[in-house]
C-alpha positions in Angstrom: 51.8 55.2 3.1 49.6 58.0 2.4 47.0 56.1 0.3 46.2 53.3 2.2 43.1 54.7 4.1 41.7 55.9 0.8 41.6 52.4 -0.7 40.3 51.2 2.6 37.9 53.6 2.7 37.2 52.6 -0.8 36.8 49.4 0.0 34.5 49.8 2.9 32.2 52.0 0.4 31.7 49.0 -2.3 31.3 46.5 0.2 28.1 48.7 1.9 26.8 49.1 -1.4 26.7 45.0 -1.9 25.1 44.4 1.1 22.4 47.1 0.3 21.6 45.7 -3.2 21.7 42.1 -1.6 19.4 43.0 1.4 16.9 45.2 -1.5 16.6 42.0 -3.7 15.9 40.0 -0.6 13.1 42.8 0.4 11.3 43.0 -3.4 11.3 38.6 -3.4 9.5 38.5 -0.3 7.4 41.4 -1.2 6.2 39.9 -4.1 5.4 36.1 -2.6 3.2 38.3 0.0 1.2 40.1 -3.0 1.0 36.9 -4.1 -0.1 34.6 -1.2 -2.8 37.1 0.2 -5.4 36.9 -2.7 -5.2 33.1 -2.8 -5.7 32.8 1.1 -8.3 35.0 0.9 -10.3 33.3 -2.0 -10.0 30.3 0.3 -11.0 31.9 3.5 -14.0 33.1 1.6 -14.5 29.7 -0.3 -13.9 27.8 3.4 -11.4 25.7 2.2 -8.4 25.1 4.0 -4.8 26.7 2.8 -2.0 24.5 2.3 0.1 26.0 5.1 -3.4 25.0 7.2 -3.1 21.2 6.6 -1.4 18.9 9.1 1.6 17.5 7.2 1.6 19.6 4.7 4.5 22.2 5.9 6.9 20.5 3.7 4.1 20.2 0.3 3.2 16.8 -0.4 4.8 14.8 -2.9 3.6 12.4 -5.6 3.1 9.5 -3.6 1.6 11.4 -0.6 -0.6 12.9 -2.7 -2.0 9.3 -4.3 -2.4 7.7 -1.0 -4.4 10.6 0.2 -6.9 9.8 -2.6 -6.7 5.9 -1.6 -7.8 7.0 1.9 -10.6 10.0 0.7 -10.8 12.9 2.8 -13.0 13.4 6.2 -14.5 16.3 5.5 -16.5 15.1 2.2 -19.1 13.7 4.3 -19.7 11.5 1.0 -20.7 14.6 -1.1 -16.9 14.3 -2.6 -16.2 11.0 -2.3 -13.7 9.7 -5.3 -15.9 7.9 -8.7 -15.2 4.5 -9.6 -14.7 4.2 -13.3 -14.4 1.9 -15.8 -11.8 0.7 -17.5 -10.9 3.2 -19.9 -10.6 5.5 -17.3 -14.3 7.5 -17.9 -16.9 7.8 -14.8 -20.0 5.3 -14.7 -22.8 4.7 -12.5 -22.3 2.6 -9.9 -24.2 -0.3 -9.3 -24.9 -1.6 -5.5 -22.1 -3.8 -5.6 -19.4 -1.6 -7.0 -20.4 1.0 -4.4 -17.4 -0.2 -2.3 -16.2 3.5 -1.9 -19.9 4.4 0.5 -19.6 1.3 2.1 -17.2 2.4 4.6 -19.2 5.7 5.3 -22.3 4.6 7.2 -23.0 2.2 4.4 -22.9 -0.4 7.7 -19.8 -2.0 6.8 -18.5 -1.6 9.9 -15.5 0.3 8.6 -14.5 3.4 10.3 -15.1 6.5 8.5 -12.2 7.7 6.2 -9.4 10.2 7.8 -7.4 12.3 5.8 -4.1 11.1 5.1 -1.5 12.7 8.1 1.3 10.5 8.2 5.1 11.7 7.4 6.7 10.0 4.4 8.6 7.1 5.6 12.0 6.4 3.8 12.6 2.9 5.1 11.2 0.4 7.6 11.8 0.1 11.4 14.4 -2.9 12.1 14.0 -5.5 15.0 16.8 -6.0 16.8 18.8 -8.9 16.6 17.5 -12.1 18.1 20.6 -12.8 19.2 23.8 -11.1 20.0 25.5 -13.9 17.9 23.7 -12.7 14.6 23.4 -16.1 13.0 21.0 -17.7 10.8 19.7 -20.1 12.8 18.4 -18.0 15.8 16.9 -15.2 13.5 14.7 -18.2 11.4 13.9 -19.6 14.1 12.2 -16.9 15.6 11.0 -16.2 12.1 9.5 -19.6 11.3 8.0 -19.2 15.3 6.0 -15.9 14.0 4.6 -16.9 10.8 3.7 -20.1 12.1 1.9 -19.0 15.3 -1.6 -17.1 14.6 -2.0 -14.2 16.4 -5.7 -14.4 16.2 -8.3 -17.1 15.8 -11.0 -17.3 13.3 -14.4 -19.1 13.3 -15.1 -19.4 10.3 -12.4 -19.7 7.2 -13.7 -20.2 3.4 -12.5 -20.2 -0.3 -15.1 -21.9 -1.9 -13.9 -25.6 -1.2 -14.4 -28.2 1.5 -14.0 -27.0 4.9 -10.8 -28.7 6.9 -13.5 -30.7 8.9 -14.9 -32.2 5.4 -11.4 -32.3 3.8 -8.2 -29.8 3.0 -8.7 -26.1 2.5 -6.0 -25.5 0.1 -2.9 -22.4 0.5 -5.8 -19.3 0.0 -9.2 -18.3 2.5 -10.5 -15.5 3.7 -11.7 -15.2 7.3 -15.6 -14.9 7.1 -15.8 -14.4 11.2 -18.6 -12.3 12.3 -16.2 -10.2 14.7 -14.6 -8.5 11.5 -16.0 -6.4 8.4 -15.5 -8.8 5.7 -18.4 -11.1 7.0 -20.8 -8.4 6.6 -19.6 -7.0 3.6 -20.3 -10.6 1.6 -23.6 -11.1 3.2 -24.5 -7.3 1.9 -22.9 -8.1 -1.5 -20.8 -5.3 -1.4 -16.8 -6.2 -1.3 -14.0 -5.7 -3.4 -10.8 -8.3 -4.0 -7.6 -7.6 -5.7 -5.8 -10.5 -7.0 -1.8 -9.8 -7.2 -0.3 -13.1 -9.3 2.1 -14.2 -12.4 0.7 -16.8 -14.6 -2.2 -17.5 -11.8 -3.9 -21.1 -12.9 -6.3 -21.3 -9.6 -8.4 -19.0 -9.2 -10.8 -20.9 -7.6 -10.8 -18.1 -4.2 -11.5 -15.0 -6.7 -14.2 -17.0 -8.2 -16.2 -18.3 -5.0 -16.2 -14.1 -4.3 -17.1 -13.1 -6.9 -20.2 -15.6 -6.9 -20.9 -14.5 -3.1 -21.1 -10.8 -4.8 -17.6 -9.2 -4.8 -16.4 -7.0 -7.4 -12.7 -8.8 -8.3 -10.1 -7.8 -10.1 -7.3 -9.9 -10.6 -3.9 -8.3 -11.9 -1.8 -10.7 -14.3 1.3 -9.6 -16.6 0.8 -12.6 -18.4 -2.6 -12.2 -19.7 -2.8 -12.0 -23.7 -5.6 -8.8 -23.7 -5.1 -6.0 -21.7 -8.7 -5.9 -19.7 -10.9 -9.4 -20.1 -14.2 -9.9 -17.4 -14.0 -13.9 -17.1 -17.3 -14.2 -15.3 -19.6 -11.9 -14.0 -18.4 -9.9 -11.1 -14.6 -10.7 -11.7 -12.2 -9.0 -14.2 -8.7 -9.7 -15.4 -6.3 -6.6 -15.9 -2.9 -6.6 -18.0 -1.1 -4.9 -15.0 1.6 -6.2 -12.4 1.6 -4.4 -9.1 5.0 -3.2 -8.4 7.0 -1.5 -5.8 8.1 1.4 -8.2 6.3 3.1 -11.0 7.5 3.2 -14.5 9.8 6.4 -15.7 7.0 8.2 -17.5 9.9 9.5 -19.6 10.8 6.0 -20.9 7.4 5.3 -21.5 6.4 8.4 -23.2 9.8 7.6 -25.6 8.5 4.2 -26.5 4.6 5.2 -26.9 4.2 2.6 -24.6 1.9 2.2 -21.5 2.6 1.2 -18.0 2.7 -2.1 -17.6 3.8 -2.1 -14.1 2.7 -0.1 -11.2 2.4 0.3 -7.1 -0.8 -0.4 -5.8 -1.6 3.2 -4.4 -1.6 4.3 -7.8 -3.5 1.1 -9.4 -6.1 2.1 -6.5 -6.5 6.0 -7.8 -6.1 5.2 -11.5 -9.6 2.8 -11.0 -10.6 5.0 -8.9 -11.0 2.8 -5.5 -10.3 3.7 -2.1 -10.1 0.6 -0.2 -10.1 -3.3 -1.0 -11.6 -5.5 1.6 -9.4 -8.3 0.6 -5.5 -8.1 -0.7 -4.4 -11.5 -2.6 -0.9 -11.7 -3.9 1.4 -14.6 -4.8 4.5 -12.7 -6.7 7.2 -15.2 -6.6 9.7 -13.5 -4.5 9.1 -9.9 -5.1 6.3 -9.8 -2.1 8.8 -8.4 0.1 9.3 -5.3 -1.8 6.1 -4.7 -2.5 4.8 -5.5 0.7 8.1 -2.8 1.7 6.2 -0.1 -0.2 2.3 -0.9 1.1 4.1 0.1 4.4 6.0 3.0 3.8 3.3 5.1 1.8 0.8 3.8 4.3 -1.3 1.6 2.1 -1.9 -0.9 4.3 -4.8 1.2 6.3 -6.7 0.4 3.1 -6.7 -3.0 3.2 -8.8 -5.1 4.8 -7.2 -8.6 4.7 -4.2 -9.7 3.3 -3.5 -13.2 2.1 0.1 -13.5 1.1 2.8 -15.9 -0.1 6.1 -15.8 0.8 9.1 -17.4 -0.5 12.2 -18.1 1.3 14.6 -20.6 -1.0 16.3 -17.0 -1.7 16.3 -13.3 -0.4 14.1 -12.1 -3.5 14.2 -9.3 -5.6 16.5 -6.3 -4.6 17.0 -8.1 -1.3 20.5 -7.2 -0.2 22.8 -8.2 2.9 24.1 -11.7 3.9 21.4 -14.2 4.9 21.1 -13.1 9.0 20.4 -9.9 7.7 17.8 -11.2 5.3 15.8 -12.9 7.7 15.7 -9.9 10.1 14.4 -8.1 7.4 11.4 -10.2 6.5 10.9 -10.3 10.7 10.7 -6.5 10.5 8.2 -6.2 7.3 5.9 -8.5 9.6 6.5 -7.0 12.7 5.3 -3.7 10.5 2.0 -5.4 9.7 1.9 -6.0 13.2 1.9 -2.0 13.8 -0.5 -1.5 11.2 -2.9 -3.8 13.5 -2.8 -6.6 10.7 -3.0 -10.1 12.8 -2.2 -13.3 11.4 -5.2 -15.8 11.6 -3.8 -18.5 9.1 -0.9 -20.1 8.1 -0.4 -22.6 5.8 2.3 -24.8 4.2 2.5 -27.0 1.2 4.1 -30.3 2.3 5.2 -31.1 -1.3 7.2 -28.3 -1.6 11.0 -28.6 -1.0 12.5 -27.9 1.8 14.7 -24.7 1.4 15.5 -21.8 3.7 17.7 -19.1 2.0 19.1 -22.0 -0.2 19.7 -24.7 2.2 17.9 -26.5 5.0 17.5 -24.8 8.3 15.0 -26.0 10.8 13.8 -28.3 8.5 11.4 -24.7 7.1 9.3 -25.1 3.8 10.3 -22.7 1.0 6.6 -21.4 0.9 4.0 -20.2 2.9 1.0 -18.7 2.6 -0.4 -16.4 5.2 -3.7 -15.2 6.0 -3.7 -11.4 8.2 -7.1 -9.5 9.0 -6.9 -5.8 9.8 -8.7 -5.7 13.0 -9.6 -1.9 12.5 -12.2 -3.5 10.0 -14.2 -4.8 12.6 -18.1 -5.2 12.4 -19.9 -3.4 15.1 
């Protein structure tokens, strides 16, 4: 009996000692991230630039795609002296000419676009559901309220254009822009400065980019197809090697394979040519537009857009897709009801009567399995 208390005493002794050297190892890290921290604040105090831990959203550090997003949008405090450089193909910076100058345009360049804000929004992981049209969950009520929204515009427009006969003389075709006065793309033709991305696969009419890029826009159309990696086709209008994505490559797998990417998301084709905004979006990507479209909303690409023409396909889910087919069609209600937050307004909609007739692979309210849809931004406004 008589040792007991020693050990405990013993014991006691040790665990003091650990909780000492714990707390003294705790003391020296934090220690040496102060010695650390104070001459870089200072520099910046001194340099007036802001500190990390000073930036809205940035208590967390910024990751990848935060940080290429907040190069889409530019930053408010450059007053243009910073303002991001187009460059050419390869990458290098070149003068700008007055119609490449897209990046000033929306900076007192009278565009009628806002100035620039720094990027402040929090990283979205996935997108807002609608509820259910129904409480029965079926097919049929959530197309038809589907079929009701992208068939209804939202907004009008006075003037619509791609180049061919106006609906009065004879049809349109699936793709125009909306040229009405009220919004900034009208102003940005008649000034000759506006830039047009072209999302396709194997794209055979390209009649739209072409009457642009005669009015004066800088195009670029994006085509995995294409034989040669960068091509101009006329002046004004480029074609690029490149399929917009929802995901960027593995740089790993690439880097293995000496191989570049072939495939990218549009906030990082917009920083890799060095472009902060494009007055019109075009894209027709056989059934993966809902993805992508998924990721223009969740890194907040969409606030540098300033129309979007798109085509949606619904014979099937499309790629990466998932659920059964009520839960499909809530999910493409959703992604519009998105653009809908992101003040996008549908002012066209249009159907191709020869197409067949296919809703998720069958008939349902007689729907077409295409259509292409015209939204303006009506934050780009022309005052």
């Amino acid at each position: 009996m008589g040792p007991m208390p020693e050990r405990l005493s013993w014991g006691l002794v040790l665990r003091a000692c650990l909780l000492l050297t714990a707390l003294s190892v705790c003391a020296h890290v934090y220690l040496e991230r102060v010695r650390r921290d104070v001459p870089l604040a200072s520099a910046a105090i001194q340099s007036g630039r802001p500190t990390p831990a000073s930036r809205p959203g940035w208590a967390l550090g910024p990751g990848p795609s935060d940080r290429r997003v907040s190069s889409v949008r530019g930053n408010a405090g450059d007053n243009g002296d910073n303002r991001d450089r187009d460059r050419d193909i390869g990458g290098s910076p070149k003068k700008k000419d007055p119609s490449s100058a897209r990046d000033e345009i929306g900076e007192g360049g009278g565009g009628g676009r806002p100035h620039l804000r720094p990027h402040k929004k929090a990283l979205r992981w996935r997108i807002e559901l609608q509820p259910w049209a129904s409480e029965h969950h079926s097919l049929e009520d959530e197309a038809r309220r589907f079929l009701q929204y992208i068939t209804t515009p939202q907004v009008s427009c006075e003037s619509l254009a791609n180049g061919k006969a106006g609906e009065e003389a004879g049809p349109l075709g699936a793709w125009a822009v909306c040229l009405d006065q009220r919004y900034s793309l009208w102003h940005k033709v008649h000034n000759k400065r506006c830039r047009i991305y072209s999302l396709g696969l194997g794209m055979e009419d390209r009649s739209l980019e072409g009457y642009l890029a005669q009015a004066g826009c800088e195009v670029h159309c994006f085509d995995p197809s294409l034989k040669q990696p960068h091509r101009q086709q006329q002046a004004r209008l480029w074609l690029h090697r490149l399929s917009v994505d929802w995901r960027d490559p593995n740089p790993a797998v690439l880097a293995q394979r000496h191989q570049h990417a072939s495939t990218k998301k549009l906030a990082t084709v917009l920083n890799d040519f060095g472009h902060r905004e494009v007055d019109v979006l075009k894209a027709d990507m056989e059934s993966a537009e809902w993805k992508i479209l998924e990721n223009l909303v969740l890194e907040g690409v969409l606030d540098s857009v300033g129309q979007l023409l798109l085509e949606v396909h619904l014979h099937w889910a499309g790629f990466e897709v998932g659920g059964d087919e009520p839960s499909v069609v809530r999910y493409w209600f959703s992604l519009l009801k998105e653009l809908q937050r992101a003040s996008f307004r549908l002012f066209r909609s249009h159907s191709d009567p020869a197409k067949p007739h296919l809703f998720l692979h069958k008939n349902v309210l007689n729907a077409s399995s295409t259509y292409t849809l015209g939204f303006v931004n009506t934050k780009w406004t022309t005052p």
